[in-house]
Backbone as CSV, one residue per row, in Angstrom:
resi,resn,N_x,N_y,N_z,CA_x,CA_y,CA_z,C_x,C_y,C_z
1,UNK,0.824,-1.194,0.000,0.000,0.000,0.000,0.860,1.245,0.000
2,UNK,0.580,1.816,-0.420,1.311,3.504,-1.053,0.916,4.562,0.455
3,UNK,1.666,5.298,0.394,1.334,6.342,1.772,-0.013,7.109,0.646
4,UNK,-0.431,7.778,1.991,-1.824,8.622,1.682,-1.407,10.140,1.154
5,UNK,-2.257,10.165,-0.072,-1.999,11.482,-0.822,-2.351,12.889,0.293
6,UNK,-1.574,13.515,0.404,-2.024,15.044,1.018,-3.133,15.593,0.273
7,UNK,-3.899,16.464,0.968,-4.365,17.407,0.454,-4.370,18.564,0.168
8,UNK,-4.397,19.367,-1.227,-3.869,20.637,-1.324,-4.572,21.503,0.083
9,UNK,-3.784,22.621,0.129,-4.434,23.030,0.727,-5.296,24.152,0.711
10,UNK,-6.717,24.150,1.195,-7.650,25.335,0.324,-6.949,26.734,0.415
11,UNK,-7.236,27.381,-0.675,-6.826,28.795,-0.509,-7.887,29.661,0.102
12,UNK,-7.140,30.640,1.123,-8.364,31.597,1.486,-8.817,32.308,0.510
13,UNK,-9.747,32.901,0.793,-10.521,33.565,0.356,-9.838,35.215,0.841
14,UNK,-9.787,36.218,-0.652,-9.086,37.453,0.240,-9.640,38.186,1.153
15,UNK,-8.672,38.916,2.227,-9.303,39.768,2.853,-9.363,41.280,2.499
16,UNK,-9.970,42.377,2.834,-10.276,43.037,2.043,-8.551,44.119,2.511
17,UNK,-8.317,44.770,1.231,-6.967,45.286,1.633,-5.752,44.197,0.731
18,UNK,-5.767,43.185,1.035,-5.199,41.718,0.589,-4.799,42.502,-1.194
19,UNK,-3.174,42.117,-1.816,-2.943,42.362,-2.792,-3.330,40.692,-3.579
20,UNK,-3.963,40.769,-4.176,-4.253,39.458,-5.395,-3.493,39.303,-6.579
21,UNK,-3.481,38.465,-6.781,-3.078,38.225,-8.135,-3.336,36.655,-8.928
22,UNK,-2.934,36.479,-10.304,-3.844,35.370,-11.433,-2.638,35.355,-12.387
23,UNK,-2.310,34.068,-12.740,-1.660,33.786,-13.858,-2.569,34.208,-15.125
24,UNK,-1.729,34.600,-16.086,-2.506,34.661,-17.221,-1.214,34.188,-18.457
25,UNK,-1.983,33.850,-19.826,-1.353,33.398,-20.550,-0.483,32.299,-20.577
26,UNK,-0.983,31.349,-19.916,-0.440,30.083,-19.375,0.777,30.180,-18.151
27,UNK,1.068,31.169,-17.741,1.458,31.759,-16.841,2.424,32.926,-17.226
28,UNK,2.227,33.234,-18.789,3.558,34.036,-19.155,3.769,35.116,-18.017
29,UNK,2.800,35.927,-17.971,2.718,37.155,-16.385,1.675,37.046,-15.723
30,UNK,1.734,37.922,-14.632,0.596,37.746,-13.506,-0.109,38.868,-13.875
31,UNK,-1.808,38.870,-13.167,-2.372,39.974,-13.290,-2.958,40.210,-11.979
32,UNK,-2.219,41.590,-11.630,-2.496,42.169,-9.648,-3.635,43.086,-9.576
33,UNK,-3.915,42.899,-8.399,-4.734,44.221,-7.990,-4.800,44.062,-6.496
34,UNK,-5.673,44.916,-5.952,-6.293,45.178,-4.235,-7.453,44.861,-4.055
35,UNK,-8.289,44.028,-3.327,-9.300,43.409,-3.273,-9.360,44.593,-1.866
36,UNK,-10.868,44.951,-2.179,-10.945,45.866,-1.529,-12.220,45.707,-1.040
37,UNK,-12.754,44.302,-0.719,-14.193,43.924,0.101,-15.038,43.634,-0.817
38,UNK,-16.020,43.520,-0.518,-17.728,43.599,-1.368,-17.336,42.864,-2.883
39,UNK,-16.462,42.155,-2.626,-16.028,41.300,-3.655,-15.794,41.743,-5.274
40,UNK,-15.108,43.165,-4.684,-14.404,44.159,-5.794,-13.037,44.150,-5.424
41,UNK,-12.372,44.485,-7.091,-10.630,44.595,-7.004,-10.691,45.536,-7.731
42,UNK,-9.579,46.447,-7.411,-9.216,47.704,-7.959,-7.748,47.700,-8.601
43,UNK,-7.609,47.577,-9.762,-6.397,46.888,-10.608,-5.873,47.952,-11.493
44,UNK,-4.731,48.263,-12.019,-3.957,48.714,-13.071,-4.356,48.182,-14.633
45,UNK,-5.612,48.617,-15.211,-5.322,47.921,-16.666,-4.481,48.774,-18.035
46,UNK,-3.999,48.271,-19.216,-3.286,49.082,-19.961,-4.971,49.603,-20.615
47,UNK,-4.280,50.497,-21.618,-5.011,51.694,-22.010,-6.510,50.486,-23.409
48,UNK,-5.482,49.699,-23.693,-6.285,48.774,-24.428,-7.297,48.008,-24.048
49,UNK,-7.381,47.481,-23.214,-8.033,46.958,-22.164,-9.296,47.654,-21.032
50,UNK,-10.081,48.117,-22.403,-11.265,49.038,-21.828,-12.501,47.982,-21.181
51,UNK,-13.063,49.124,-20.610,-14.281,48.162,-19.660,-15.172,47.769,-20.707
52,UNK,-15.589,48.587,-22.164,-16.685,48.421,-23.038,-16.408,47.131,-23.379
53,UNK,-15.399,46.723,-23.510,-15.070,45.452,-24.286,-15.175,44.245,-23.537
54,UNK,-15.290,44.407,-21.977,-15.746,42.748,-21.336,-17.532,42.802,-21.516
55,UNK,-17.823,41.603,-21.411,-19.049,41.445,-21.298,-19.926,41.765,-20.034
56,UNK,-21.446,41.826,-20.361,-22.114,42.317,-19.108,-21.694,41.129,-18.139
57,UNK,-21.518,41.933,-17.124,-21.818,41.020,-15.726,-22.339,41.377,-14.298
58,UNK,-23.499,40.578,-14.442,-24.146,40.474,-13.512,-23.802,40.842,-11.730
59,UNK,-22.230,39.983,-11.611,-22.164,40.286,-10.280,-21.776,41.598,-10.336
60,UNK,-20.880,42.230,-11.126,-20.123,43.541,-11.079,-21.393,45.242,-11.082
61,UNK,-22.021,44.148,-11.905,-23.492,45.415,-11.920,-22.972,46.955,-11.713
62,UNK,-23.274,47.750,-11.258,-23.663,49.081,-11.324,-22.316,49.287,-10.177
63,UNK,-21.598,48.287,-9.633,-20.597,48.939,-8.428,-19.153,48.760,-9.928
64,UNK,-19.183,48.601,-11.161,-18.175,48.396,-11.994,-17.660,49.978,-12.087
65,UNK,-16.422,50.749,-12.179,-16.070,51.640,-12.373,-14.732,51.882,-13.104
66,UNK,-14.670,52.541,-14.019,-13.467,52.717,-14.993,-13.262,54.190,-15.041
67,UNK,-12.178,54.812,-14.521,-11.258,56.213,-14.549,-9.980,55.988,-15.025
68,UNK,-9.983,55.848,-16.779,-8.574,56.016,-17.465,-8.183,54.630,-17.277
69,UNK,-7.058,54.590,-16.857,-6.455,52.922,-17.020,-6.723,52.388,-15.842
70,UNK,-7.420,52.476,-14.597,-7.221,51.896,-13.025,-9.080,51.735,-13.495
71,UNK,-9.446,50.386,-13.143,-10.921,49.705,-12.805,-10.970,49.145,-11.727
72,UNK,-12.349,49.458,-11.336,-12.368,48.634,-10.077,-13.714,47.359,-10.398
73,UNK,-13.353,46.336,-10.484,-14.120,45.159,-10.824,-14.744,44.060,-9.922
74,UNK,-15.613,43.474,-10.162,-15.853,42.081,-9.366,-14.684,41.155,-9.213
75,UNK,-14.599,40.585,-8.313,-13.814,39.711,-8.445,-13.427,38.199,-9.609
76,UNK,-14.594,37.837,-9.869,-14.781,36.869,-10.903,-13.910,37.740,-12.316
77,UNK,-14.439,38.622,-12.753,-14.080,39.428,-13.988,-12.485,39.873,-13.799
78,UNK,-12.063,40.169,-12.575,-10.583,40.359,-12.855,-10.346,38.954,-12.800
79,UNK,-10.617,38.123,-12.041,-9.677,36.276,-12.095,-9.414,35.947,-13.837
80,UNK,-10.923,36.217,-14.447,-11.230,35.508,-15.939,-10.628,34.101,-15.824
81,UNK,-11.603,33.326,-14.513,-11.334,31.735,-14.655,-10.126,31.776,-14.259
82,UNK,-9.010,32.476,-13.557,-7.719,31.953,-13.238,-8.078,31.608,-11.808
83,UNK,-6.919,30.756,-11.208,-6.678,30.452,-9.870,-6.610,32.076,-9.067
84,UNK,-7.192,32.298,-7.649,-6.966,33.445,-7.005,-5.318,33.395,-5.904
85,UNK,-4.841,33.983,-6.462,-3.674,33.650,-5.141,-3.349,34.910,-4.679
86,UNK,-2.634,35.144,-3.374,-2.617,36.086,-2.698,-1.007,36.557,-2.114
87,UNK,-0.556,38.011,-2.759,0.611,38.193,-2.599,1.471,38.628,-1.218
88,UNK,2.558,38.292,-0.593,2.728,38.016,0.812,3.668,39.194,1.113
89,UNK,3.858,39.979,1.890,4.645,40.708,2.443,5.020,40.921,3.610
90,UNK,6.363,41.602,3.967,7.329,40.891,4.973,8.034,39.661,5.129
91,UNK,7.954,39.192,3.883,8.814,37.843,3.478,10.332,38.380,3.948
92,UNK,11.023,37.687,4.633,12.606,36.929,4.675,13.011,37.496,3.495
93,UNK,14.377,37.737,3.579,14.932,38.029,2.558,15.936,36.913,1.927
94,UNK,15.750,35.601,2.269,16.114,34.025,2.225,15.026,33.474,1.279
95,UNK,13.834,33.318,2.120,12.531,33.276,1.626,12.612,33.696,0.177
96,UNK,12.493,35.072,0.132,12.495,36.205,-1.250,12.856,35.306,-1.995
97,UNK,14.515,35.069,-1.756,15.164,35.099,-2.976,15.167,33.562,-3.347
98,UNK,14.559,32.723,-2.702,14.385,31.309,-2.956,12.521,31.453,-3.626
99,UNK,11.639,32.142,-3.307,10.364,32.014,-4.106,10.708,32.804,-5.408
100,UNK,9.382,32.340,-6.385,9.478,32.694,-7.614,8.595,34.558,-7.411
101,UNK,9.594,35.238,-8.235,9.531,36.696,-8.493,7.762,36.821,-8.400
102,UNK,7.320,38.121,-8.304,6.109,38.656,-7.742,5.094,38.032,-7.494
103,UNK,5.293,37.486,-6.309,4.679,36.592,-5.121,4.325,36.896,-3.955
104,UNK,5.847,37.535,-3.654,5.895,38.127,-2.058,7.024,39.653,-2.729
105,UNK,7.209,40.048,-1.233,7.908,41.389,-1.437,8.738,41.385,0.261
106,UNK,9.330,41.699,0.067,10.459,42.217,2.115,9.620,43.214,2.556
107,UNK,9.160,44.237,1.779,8.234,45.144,2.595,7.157,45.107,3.149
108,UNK,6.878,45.384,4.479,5.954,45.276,4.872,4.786,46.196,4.499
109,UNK,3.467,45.409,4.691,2.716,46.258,4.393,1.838,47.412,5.483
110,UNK,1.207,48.192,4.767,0.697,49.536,5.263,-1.048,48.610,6.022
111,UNK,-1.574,49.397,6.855,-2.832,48.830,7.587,-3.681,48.593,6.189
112,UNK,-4.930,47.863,6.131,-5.838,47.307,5.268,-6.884,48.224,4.861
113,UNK,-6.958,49.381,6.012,-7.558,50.188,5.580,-6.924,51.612,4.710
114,UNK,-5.691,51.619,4.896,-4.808,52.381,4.378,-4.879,52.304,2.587
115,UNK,-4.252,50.782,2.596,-4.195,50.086,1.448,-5.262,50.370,0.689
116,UNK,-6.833,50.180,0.889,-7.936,50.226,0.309,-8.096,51.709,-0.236
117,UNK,-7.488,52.934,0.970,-7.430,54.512,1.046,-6.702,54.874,-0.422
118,UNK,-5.950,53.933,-0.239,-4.571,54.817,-1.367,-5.109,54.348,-2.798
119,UNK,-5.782,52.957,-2.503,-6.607,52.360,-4.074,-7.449,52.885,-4.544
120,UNK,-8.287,53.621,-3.749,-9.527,53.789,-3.819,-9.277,55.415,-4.252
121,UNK,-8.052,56.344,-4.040,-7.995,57.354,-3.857,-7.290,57.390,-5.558
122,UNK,-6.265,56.587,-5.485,-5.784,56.105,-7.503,-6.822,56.364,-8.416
123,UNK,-7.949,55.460,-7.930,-9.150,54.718,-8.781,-9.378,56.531,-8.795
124,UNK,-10.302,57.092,-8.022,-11.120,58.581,-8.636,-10.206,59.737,-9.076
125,UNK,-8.823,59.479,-8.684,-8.079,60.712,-9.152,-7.579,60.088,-11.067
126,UNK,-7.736,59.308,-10.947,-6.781,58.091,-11.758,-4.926,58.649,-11.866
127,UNK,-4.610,58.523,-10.874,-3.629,59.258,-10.399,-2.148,58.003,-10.384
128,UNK,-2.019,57.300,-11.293,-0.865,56.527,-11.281,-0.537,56.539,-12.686
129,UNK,-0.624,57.228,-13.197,-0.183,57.543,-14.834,-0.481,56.547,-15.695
130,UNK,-0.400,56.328,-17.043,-0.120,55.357,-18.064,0.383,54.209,-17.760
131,UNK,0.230,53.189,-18.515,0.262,52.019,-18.181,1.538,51.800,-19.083
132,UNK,2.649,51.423,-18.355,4.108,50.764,-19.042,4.355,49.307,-18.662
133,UNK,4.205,48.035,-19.768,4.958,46.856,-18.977,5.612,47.202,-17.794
134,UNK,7.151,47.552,-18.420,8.116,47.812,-17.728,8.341,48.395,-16.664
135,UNK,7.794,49.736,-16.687,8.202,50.551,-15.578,6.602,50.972,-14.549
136,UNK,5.414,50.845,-15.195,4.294,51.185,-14.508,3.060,50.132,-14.859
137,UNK,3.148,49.066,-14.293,2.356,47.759,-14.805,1.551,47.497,-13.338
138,UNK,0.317,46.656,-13.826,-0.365,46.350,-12.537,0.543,46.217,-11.293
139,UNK,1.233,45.144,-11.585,1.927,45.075,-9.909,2.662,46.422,-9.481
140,UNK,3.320,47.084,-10.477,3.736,48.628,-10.146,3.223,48.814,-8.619
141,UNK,1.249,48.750,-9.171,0.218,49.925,-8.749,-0.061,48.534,-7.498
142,UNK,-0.132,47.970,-7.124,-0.609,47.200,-6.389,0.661,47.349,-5.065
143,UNK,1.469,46.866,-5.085,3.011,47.081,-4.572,2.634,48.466,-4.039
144,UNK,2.474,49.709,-4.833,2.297,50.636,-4.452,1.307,51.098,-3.372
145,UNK,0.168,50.452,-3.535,-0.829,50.875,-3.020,-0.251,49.676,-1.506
146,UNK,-0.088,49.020,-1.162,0.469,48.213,-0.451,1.803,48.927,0.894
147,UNK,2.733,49.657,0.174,3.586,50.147,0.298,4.104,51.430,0.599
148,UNK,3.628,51.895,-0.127,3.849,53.484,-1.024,4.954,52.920,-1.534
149,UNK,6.010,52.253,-2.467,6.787,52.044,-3.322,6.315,51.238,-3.836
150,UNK,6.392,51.625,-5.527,6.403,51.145,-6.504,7.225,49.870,-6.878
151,UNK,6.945,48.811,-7.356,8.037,47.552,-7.554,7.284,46.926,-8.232
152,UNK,8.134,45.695,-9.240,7.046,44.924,-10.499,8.553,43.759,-10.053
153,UNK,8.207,42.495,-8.876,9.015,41.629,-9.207,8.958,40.491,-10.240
154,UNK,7.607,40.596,-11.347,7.457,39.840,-12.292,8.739,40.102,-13.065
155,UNK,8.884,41.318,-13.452,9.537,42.011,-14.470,10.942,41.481,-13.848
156,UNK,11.506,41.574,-12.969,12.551,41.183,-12.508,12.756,39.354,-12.595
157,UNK,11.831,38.936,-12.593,11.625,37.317,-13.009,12.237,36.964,-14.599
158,UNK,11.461,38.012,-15.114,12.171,37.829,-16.859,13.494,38.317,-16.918
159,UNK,13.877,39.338,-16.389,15.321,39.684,-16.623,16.020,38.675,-15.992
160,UNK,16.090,38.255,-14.569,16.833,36.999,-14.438,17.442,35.642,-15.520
161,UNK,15.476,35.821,-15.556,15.710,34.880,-16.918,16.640,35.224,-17.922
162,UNK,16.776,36.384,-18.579,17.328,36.247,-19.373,18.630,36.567,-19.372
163,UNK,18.929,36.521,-18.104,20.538,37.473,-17.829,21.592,36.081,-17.708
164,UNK,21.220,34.871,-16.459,22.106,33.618,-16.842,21.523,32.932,-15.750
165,UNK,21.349,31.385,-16.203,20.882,30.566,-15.210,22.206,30.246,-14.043
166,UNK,21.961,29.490,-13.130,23.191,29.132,-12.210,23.146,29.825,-11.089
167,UNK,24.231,30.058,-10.447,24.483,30.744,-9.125,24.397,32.480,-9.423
168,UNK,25.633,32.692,-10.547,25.584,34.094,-10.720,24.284,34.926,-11.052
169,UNK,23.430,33.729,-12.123,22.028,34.794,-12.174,21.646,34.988,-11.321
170,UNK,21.531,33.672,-10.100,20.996,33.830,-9.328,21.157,35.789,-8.400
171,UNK,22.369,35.515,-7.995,22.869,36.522,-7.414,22.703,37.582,-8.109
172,UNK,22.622,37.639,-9.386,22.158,38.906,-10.312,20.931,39.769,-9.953
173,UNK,19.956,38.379,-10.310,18.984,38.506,-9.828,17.988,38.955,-8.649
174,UNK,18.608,38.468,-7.732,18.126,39.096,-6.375,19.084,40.546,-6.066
175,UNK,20.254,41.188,-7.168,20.708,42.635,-7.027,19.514,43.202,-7.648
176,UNK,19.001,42.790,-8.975,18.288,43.263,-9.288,16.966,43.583,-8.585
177,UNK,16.513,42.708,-7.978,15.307,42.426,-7.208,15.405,43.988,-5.964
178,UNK,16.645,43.925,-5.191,16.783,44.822,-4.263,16.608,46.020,-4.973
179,UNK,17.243,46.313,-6.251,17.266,47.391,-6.799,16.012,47.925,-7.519
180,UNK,15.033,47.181,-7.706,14.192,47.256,-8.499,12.911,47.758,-6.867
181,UNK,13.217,47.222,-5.672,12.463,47.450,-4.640,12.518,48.972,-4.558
182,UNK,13.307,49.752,-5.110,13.945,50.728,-3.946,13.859,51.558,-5.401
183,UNK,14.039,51.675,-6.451,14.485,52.233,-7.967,13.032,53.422,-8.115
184,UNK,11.984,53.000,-8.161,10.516,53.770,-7.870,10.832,54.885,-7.024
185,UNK,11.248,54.263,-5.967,10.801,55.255,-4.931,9.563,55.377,-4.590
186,UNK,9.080,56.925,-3.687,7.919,56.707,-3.420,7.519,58.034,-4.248
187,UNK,6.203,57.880,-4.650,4.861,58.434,-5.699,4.015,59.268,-4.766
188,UNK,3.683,60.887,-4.989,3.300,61.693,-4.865,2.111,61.277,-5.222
189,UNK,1.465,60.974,-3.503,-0.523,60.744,-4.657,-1.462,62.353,-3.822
């Protein structure tokens, strides 16, 4: 007889404040936001990615809101069928650099009601500029709102990648990672 299979273990459900995030494109990048209660997220979308273009939905109804590139959505409609997972802060800096890039972050985060303050305050000013992969991408704004610093450790996931596998990327990598924490700075909202 074989030992007994574990069971995954359920994921919570977010709390409100809680930074989220969803694989997309078979996992090529993640897609973040701030779950901010009443089973709405308030997310970074690019400029392409207008609200006219998802379909009606029911749960999102009349609480759906779009100011420029930042929406604040149901929860179902930002997942689009992905797994919900939930990004961790105050991670180890051991931890960090052994999990996979924008997951967790070393910084701790700001109170839950803070977090929701600074999202919620983005969302009506639409006050986090244009949407850049690179330099101003969902996790940017999520990190941010989390933080007050700006950081995208996805983006730092691909450059690893492409800089060298082994020890040295490694170590590349997590310079980069530190540098990329701290490179933003903090954003005048």
């Amino acid at each position: 007889m074989g030992q007994p299979q574990s069971k995954p273990s359920k994921p919570r459900f977010p709390q409100p404040g809680d930074h989220i995030y969803c694989q997309r494109k078979g996992g090529l990048y993640d897609h973040h936001g701030i779950y901010v209660g009443d089973d709405m997220v308030i997310h970074l979308r690019g400029a392409a990615k207008k609200l006219g273009e998802l379909p009606a939905c029911h749960k999102c109804g009349d609480k759906r809101v779009e100011n420029g590139e930042i929406a604040k959505v149901c929860i179902d409609c930002f997942l689009d069928g992905a797994t919900l997972q939930i990004f961790d802060y105050g991670v180890p800096l051991l931890e960090f650099i052994a999990r996979k890039r924008g997951t967790c972050c070393q910084r701790d985060s700001k109170p839950p009601h803070e977090v929701i303050s600074t999202a919620t305050d983005l969302l009506e000013r639409n006050g986090f500029g244009p949407y850049d992969m690179l330099t101003n991408n969902c996790e940017h704004f999520a990190v941010y709102c989390k933080t007050g610093c700006a950081a995208s450790y996805q983006i730092v996931r691909h450059i690893e990648g492409a800089i060298a596998t082994g020890p040295a990327g490694m170590l590349a990598g997590a310079a980069v990672a530190v540098a990329c924490g701290v490179s933003k700075g903090v954003r005048k909202t």
